[in-house]
C-alpha positions in Angstrom: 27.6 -85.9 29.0 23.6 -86.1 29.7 23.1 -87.7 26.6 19.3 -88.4 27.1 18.4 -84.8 27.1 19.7 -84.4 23.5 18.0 -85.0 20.3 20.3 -86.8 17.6 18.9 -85.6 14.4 21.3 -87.9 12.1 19.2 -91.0 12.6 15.8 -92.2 13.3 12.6 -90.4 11.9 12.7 -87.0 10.7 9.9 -85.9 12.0 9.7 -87.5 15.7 13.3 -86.3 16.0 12.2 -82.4 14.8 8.8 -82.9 17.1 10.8 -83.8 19.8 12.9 -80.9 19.5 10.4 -78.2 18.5 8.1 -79.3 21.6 10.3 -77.5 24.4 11.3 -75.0 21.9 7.4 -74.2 21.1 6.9 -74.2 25.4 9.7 -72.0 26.1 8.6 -69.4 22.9 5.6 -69.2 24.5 6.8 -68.4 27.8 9.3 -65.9 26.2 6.1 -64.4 24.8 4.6 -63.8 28.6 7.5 -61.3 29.2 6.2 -58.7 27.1 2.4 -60.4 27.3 2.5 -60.6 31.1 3.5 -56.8 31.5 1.1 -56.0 28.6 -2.0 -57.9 31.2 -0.8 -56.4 33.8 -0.2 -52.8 33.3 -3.6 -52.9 30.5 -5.8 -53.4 33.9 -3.7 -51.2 36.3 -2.2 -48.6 34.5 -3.6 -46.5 31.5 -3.7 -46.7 27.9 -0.8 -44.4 27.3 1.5 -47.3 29.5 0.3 -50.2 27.7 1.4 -47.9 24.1 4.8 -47.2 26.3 5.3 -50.7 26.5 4.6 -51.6 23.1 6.3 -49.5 21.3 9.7 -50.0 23.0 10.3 -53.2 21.8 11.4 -51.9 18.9 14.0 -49.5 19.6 15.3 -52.7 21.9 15.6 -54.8 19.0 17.4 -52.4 16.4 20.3 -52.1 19.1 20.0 -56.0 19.9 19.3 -57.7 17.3 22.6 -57.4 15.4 24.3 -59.3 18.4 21.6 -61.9 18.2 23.0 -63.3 15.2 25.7 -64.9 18.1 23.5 -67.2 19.1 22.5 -68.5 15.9 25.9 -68.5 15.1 26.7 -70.5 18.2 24.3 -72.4 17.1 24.7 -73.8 14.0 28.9 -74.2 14.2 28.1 -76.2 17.7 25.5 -78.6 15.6 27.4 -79.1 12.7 30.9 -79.7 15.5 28.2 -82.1 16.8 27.6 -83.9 13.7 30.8 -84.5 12.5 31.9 -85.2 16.3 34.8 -82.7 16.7 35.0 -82.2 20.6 38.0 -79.7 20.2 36.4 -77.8 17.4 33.3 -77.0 19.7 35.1 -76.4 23.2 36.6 -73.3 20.9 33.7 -72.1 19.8 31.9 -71.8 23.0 35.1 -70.1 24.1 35.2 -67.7 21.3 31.2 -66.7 21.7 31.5 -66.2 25.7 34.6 -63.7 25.0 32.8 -61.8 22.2 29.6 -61.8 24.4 31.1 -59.5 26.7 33.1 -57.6 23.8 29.3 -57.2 22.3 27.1 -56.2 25.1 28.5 -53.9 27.7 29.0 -51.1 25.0 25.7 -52.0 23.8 24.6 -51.2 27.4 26.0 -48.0 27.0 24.7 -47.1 23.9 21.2 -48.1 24.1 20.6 -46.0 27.9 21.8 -43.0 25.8 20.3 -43.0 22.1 17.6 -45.5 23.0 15.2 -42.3 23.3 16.5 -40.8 20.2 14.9 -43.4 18.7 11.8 -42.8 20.0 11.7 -39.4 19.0 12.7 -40.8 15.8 9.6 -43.2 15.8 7.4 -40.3 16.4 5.9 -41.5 20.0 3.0 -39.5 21.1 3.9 -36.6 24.5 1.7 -38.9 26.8 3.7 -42.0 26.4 7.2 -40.8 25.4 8.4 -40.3 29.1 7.3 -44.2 30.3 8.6 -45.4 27.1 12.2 -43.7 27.6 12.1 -45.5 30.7 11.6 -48.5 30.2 13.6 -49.5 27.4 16.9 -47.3 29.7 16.0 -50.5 31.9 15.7 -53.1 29.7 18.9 -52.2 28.3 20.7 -52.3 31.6 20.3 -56.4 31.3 21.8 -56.4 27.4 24.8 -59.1 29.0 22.1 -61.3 30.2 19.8 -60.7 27.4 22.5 -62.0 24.5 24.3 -64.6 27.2 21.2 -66.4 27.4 20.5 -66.3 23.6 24.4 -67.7 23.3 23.9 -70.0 25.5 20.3 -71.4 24.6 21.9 -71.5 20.8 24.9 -73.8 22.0 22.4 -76.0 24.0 20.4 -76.5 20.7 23.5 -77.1 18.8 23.8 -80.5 20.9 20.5 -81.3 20.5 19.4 -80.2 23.8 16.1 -77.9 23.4 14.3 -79.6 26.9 16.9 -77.4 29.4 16.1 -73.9 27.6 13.0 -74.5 28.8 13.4 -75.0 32.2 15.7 -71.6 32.3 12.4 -69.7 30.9 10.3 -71.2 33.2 12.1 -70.2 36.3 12.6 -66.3 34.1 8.8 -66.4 33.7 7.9 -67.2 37.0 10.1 -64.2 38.5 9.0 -61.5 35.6 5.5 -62.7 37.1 5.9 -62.9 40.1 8.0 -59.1 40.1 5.2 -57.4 37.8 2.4 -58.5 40.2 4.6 -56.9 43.1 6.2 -54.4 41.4 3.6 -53.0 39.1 0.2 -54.2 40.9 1.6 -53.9 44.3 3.9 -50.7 44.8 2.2 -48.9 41.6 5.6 -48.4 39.5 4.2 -48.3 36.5 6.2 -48.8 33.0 9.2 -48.5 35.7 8.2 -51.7 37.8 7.6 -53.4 34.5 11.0 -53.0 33.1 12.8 -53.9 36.3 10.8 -56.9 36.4 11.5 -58.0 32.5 15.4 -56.8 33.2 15.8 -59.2 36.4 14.1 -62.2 34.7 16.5 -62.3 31.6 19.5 -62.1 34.0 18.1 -65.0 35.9 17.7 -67.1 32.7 21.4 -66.4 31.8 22.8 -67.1 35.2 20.2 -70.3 35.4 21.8 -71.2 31.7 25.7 -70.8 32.6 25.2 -73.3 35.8 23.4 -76.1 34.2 25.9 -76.0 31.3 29.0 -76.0 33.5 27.3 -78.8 35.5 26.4 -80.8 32.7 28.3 -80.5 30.4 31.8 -79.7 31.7 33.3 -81.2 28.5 32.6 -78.1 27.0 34.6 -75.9 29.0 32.1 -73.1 29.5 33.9 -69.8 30.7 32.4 -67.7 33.5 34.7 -64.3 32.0 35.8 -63.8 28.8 39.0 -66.8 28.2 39.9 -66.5 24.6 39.4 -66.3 21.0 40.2 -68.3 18.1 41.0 -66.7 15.2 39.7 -69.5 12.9 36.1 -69.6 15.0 35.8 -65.8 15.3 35.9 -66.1 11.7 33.5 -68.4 10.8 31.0 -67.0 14.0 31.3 -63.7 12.3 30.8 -64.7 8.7 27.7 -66.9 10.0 26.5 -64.3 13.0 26.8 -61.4 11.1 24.9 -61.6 8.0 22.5 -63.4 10.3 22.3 -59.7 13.0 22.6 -57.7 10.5 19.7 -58.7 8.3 17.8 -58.8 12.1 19.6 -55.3 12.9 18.8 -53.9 9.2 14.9 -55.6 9.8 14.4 -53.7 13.4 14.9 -50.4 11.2 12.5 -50.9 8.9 10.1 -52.1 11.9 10.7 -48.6 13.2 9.6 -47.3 10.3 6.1 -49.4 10.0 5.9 -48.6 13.8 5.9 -44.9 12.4 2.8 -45.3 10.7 1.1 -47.3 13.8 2.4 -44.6 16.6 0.5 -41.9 13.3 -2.6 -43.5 14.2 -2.8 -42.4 18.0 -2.3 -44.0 21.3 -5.2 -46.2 21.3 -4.1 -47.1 17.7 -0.7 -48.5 19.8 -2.2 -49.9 22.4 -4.3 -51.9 19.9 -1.4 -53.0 17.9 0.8 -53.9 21.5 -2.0 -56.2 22.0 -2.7 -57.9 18.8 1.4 -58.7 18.2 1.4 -60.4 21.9 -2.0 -62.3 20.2 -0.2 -63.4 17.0 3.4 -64.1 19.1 1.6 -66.4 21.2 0.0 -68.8 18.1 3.5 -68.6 16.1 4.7 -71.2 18.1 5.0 -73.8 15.3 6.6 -70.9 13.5 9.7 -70.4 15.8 10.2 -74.2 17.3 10.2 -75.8 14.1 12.4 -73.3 12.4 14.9 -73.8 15.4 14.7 -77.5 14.7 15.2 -76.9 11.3 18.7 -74.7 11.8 20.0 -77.7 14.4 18.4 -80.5 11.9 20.5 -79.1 8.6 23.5 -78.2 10.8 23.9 -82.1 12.2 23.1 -83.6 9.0 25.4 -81.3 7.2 28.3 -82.1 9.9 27.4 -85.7 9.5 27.4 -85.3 5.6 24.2 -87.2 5.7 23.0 -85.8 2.5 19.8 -88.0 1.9 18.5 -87.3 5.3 19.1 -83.4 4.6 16.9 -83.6 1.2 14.2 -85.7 2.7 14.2 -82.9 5.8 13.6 -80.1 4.0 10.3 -81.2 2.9 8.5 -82.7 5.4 9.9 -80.1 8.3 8.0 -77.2 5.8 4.7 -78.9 5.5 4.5 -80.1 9.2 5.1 -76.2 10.0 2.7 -75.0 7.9 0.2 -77.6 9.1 0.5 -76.8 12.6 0.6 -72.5 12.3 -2.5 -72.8 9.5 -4.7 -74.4 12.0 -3.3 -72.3 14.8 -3.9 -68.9 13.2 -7.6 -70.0 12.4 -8.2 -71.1 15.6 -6.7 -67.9 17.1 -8.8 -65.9 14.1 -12.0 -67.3 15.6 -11.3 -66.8 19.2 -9.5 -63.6 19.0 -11.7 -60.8 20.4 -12.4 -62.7 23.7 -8.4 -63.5 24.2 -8.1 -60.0 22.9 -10.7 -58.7 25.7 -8.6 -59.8 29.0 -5.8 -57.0 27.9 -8.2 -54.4 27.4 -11.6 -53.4 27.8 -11.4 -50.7 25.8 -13.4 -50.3 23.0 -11.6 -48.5 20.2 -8.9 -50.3 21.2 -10.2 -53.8 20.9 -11.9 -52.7 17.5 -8.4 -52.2 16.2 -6.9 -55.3 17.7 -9.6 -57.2 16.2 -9.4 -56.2 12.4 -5.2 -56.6 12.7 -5.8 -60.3 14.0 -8.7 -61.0 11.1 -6.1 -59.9 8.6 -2.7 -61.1 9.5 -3.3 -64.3 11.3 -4.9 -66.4 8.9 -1.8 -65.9 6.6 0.9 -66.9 9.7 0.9 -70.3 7.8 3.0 -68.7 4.8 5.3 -67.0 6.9 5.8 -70.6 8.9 6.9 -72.2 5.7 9.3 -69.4 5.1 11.1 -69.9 8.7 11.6 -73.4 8.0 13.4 -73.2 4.7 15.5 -70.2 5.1 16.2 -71.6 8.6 17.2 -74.8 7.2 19.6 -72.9 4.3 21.3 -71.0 7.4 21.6 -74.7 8.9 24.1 -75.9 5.9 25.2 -72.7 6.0 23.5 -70.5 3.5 23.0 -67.4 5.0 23.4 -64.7 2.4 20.6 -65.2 0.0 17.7 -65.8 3.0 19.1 -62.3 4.5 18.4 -61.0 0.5 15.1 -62.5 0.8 14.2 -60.8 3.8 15.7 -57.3 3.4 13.7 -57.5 0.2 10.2 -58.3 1.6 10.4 -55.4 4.3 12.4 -52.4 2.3 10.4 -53.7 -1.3 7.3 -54.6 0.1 6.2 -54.4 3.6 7.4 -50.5 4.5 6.6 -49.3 0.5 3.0 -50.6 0.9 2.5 -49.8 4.8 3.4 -46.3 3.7 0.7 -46.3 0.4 -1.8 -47.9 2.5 -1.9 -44.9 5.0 -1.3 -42.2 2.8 -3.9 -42.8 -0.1 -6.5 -44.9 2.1 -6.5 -45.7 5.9 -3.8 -45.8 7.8 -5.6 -48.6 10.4 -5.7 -50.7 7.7 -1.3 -51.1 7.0 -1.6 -54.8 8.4 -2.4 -55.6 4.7 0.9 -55.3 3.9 2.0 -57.9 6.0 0.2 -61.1 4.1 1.4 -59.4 1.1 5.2 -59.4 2.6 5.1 -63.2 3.9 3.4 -64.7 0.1 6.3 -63.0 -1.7 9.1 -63.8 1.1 7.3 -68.0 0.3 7.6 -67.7 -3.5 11.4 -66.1 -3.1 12.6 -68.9 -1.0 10.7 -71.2 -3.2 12.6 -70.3 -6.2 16.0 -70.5 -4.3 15.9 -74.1 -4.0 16.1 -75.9 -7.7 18.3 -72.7 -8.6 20.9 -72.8 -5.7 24.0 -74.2 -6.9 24.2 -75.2 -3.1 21.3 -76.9 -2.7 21.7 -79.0 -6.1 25.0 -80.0 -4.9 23.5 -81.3 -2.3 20.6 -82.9 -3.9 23.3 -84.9 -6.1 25.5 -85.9 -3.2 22.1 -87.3 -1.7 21.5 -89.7 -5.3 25.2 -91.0 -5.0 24.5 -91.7 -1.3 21.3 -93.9 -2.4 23.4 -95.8 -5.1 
């Protein structure tokens, strides 16, 4: 086994551990964000307006199909770090087996189904007649790589399980490098449009998946990894669906009520969307600390948990949270300050960049809070906690974000919903604040950690 590629997060410091995790996790997040951020660039200074709304607004009927199934690779995991910590080799050979065969269970119907209601959903979503066409398009496209979309989510989960965040990355290099490389030539060169855009997003995914499945055969062949659906554990599918579910459908359930605020943005007008395309890729791009350290926090509570090192797990909690918010409250001012010349090299239009800029001034300052957030509810679904976290969330988009998104544009100014996400992330904070000294859970653990001192 390449044991120096992994992070063991049972011993040594917390934080150097976690750092040395997060790093290629923050890398490789960022490079995820050029996908959509590259083919924003691009198409922003070839194409039109109306193509860079297309764009935009098709991540989200994407991610309401997709993101119930994403829950599989967080699934995959947190029952690989906690096989990891407690050192059960058979346990985790079985449930890599178990998440290839549902993989392909999962994502060729999901193929299916997204080409044909995709642009129902867009009609649903109320996408203006200049950029519904290019839209319908590209996310028809998109969904034709679904299989390598979720096998490389699967796969990157079971690599963090072992403490191995370092060979993700190299996977999304090598993806970002062809989705460049193919929207340049694609896009730029033979003038495709939204079309050339999506084939180049589709290939790259499919490339990371492929590049995943070969280094994981290669290096670590103790593991057994399937090319074609093997078998499935009844015991595993179990747990991966009582840990993956809740987990995708609170995604799933999310994605919906992201339509819904998309509603109110696609209300606006197109150069309302375009503005909003740009400012997410913006605010993607300095939640680094956001995403890495709440990955290391799932892997971190996982290990500990299967290693039943309870004092470790208390003393995590803590200093994981504050390092995040550290990190993403610095970013987000930084990215405050600097944002309308970053802002500037998508578009160089300016109603567009007016609109980019006020979302930016609002919402990014407040990333820190929403940082916090990741880490503890990341670190519950690590000891395997996942139903109050997916209360917490449904709760700050369906009881705050969509109610006041909505009241904001109908009795003031639609331009102005972003308000309602700082308001969503403080009360998410002070939920999953609560949780902690009243989860029967968490004080269990909290008194397993005192016996463990004495």
């Amino acid at each position: 086994m390449a044991t120096t590629r992994k992070v063991d997060m049972t011993k040594g410091s917390i934080l150097k551990a976690v750092i040395l995790f997060a790093i290629p996790i923050c890398i490789g997040d960022m490079l995820q964000q050029l996908y959509n951020t590259v083919d924003t660039l691009i198409i922003g200074n070839f194409c039109s307006s109306a193509s860079l709304a297309a764009v935009g607004t098709s991540a989200q009927p994407v991610e309401i199909f997709l993101c119930i199934f994403m829950g599989l690779g967080a699934a995959a995991s947190i029952l690989v770090s906690q096989s990891a910590g407690s050192g059960d080799k058979v346990r985790m050979q079985n449930v890599v087996n178990t998440v290839v065969s549902f993989l392909f269970m999962c994502a060729i119907p999901l193929s299916v189904l997204g080409v044909m209601f995709g642009p129902l959903v867009l009609h649903i979503m109320q996408v203006p007649e200049d950029a519904f066409d290019m839209a319908a398009a590209y996310i028809r496209i998109i969904f034709l790589g679904t299989l390598g979309n979720l096998g490389y989510n699967m796969n990157a989960g079971i690599l963090r399980g072992l403490g191995d965040s370092r060979s993700t990355l190299r996977f999304l290099i090598i993806s970002c490098c062809v989705n460049i490389v193919l929207d340049l030539v694609f896009v730029a060169g033979f003038h495709m449009d939204v079309t050339g855009a999506a084939l180049a997003t589709m290939i790259a995914m499919v490339t990371s998946w492929v590049c995943s499945i070969l280094y994981i055969r290669k290096k670590y062949p103790e593991l057994e990894l399937p090319l074609l659906p093997k078998r499935i554990e009844k015991s595993v599918i179990k747990d991966v669906v009582s840990v993956g579910l809740p987990l995708g459908m609170n995604s799933s359930i999310y994605s919906v009520g992201h339509l819904l605020v998309q509603a109110v943005v696609n209300a606006q007008g197109t150069s309302f969307m375009a503005a909003f395309s740009i400012a997410t890729k913006l605010t993607g791009l300095c939640k680094f600390a956001n995403t890495s350290f709440a990955s290391a926090a799932t892997t971190f509570a996982g290990q500990n948990k299967g290693a039943q090192n309870y004092v470790r797990l208390r003393k995590g909690v803590k200093q994981i949270s504050l390092a995040a918010g550290i990190i993403m409250f610095t970013t987000g001012i930084i990215g405050t300050i600097f944002c309308r010349p970053i802002l500037s090299i998508f578009s160089d239009d300016p109603e567009v960049l007016f609109y980019a800029v006020r979302y930016i001034r609002i919402v990014l300052p407040w990333f820190w809070t929403f940082a916090v957030f990741s880490v503890l509810t990341k670190y519950l679904n690590g000891i395997g906690a996942v139903k109050y976290p997916t209360i917490i969330n449904l709760l700050m988009l369906w009881a705050v974000r969509i109610p006041v998104s909505y009241a904001i544009d109908w009795f003031y100014d639609g331009t102005y919903f972003m308000y309602s996400m700082p308001i969503n992330y403080i009360f998410g904070l002070l939920c999953v604040l609560v949780y902690f000294p009243c989860s029967k859970q968490w004080n269990e653990v909290c008194r397993l950690a005192k016996e463990q001192e004495t």
